[in-house]
N, C-alpha and C positions, 0 to 999 in steps of 0.2 A: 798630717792626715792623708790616709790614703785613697785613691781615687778608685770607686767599685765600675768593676767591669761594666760595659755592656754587653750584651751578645746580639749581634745583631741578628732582624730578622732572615729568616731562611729564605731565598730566592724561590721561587715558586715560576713555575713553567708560563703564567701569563702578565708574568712582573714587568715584561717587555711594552705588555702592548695593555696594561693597567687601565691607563686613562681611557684610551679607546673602548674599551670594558666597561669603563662607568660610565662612558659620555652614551653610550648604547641603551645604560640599563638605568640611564636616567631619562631618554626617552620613551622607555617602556611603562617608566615609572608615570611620564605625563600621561601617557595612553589610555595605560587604568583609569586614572583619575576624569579624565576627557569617556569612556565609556560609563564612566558611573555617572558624570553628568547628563549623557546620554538618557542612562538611565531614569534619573531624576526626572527629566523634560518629557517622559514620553514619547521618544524618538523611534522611528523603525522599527523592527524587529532584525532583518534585513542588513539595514546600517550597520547597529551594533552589532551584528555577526561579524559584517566586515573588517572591523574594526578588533574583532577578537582574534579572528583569524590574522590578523595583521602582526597583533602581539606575538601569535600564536609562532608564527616566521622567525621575529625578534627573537624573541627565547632560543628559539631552535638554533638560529645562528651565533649565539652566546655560546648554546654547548658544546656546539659542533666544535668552535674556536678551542676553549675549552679542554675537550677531547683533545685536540688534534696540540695543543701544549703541553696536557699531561703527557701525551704519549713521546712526545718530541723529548720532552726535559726529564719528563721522572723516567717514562720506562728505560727511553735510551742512557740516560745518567745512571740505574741502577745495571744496566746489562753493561756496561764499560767499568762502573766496579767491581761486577760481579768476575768479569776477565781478570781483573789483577786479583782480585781475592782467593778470587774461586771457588766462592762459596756462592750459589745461584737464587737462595731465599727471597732474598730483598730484590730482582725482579720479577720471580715467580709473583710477589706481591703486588706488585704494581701490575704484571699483568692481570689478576684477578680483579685489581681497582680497577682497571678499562675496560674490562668485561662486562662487572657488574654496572660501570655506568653508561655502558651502550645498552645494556639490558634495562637500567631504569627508562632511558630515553625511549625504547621503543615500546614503554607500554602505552 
């Protein structure tokens, strides 16, 4: 019997710093949860802004990271194949991903 491939998964520009990534987005994830209890109890107004605003930071600093990996791994990885290729599509492309996703972030 022959044994079928795998292929493994594709390194992806925040493969490094993963864990770090969830262990963030899983206290984001309590944050929520802790505002909606807020919520629930009739807490502040006040509070609970505080408290959004808070996530608000969280996130922000996810994408930042984010951002600053794609840019590191994909764009730079696409403009060093693009030198031996020489063909420059594939990081025209990726720069257009970094654009549009500084352009989501800043709406």
């Amino acid at each position: 019997m022959s044994e079928a491939t795998v292929s493994p998964l594709p390194t992806r520009g925040y493969s490094a710093e993963k864990d770090a990534y969830l262990t963030r987005l899983r206290r984001v994830e309590g944050q929520v949860r802790g505002i909606a209890r807020m919520v629930d109890e009739d807490k502040y107004c006040i509070d609970i802004l505080t408290q959004v605003s808070a996530i608000n930071k969280a996130l922000h600093a996810v994408s930042m990271g984010l951002l600053e990996d794609h840019i590191a791994h994909c764009v730079v990885g696409a403009a060093q194949e693009s030198q031996i290729s020489g063909n420059d599509e594939n990081v025209q492309e990726k720069v257009r991903e970094a654009t549009a996703a500084i352009g989501r972030l800043l709406r």
